[in-house]
C-alpha positions as CSV (number, residue, x, y, z in Angstrom):
1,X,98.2,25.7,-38.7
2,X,99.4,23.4,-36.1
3,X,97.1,23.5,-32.7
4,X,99.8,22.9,-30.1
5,X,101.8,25.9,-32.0
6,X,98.5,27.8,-31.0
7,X,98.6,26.6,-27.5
8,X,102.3,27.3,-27.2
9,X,101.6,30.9,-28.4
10,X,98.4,31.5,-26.0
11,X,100.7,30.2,-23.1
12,X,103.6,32.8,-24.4
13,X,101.2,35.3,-24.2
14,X,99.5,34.6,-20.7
15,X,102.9,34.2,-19.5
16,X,104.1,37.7,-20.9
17,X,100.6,39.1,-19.1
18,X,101.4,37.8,-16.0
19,X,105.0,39.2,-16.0
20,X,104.1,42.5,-16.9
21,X,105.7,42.7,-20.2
22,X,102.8,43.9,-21.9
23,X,102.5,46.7,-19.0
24,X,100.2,47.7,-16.3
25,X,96.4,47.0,-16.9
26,X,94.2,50.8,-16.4
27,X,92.7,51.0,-13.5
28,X,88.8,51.4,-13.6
29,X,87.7,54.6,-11.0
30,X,83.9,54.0,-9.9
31,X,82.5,56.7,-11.0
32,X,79.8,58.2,-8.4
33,X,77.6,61.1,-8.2
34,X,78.5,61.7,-5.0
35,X,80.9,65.2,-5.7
36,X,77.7,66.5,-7.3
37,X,74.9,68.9,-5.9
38,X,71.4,67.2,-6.0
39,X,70.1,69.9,-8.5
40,X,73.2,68.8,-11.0
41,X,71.9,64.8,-10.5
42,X,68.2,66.2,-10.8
43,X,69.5,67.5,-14.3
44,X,71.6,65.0,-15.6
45,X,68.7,62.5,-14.9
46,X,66.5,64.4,-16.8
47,X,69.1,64.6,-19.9
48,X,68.9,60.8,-19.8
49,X,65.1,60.7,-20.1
50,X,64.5,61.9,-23.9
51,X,65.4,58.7,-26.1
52,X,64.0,56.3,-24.1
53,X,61.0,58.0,-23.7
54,X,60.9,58.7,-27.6
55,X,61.3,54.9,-28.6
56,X,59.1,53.8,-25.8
57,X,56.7,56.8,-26.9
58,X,56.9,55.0,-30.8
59,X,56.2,51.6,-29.3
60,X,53.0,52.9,-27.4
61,X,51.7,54.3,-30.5
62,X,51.2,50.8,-32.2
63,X,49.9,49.2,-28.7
64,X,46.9,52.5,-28.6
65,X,46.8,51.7,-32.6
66,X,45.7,48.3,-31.8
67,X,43.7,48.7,-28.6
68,X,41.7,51.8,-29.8
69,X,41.8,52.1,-33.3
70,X,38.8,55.1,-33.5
71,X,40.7,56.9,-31.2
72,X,43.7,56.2,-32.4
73,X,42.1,57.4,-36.1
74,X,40.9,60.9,-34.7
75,X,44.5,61.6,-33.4
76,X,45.9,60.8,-36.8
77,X,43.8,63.2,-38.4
78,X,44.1,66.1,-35.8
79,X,48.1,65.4,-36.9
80,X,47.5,65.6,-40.3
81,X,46.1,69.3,-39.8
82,X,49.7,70.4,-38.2
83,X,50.9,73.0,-40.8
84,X,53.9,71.2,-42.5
85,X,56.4,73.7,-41.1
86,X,55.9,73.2,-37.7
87,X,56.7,69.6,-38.6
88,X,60.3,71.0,-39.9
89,X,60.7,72.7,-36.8
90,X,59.8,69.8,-34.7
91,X,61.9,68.2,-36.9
92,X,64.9,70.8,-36.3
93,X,64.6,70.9,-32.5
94,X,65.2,66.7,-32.3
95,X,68.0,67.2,-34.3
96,X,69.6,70.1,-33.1
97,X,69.0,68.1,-29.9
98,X,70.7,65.0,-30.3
99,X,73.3,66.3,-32.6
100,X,74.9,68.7,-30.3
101,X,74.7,65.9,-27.8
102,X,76.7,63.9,-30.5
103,X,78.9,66.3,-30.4
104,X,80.0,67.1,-27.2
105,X,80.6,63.0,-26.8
106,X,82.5,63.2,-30.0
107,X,85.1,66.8,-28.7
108,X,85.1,64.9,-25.2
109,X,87.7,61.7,-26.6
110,X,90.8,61.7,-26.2
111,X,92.8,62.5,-29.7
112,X,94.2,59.1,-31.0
113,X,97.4,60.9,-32.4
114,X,100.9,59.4,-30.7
């Protein structure tokens, strides 16, 4: 492909931009909390605190693993006397929990249908 056929196609389409033809660009809103009670920011801080406490949570467990390794063994093996289904329900509550989050994301985008 010829480069000044690319550069003549790149100006075309700057030019095209900066007539309009390709429309209006969307305007971005700032989106602030201030039409929101604090009790309502209270919560939706909270809803923001549970994976990064989880993945910062699994990082700490290697940095205790390391700095205290006989402690770190006694918690293991108080965990390994949890009955197994209280690990399924442990199990069920995380996902329950960030599957419904999923899915409220997921119902909240607009349809791509024209």
């Amino acid at each position: 492909m010829d480069f000044n056929k690319i550069v003549s196609t790149a100006e075309t389409l700057a030019q095209e931009l900066a007539t309009g033809a390709a429309g209006p660009l969307p305007q971005v809103q700032p989106q602030t909390p201030t039409g929101k009670a604090g009790y309502d920011r209270l919560i939706d801080a909270l809803n923001r605190l549970p994976r990064p406490l989880m993945a910062l949570g699994a990082l700490g467990v290697f940095v205790v693993a390391g700095l205290y390794p006989a402690w770190f063994e006694t918690q293991m093996q108080v965990l390994a006397s949890v009955p197994q289904p209280l690990w399924w329900l442990l199990g069920a509550v995380i996902t329950m929990f960030f599957g419904s989050r999923e899915a409220h994301y997921i119902r909240q985008k607009p349809s791509s249908k024209s």
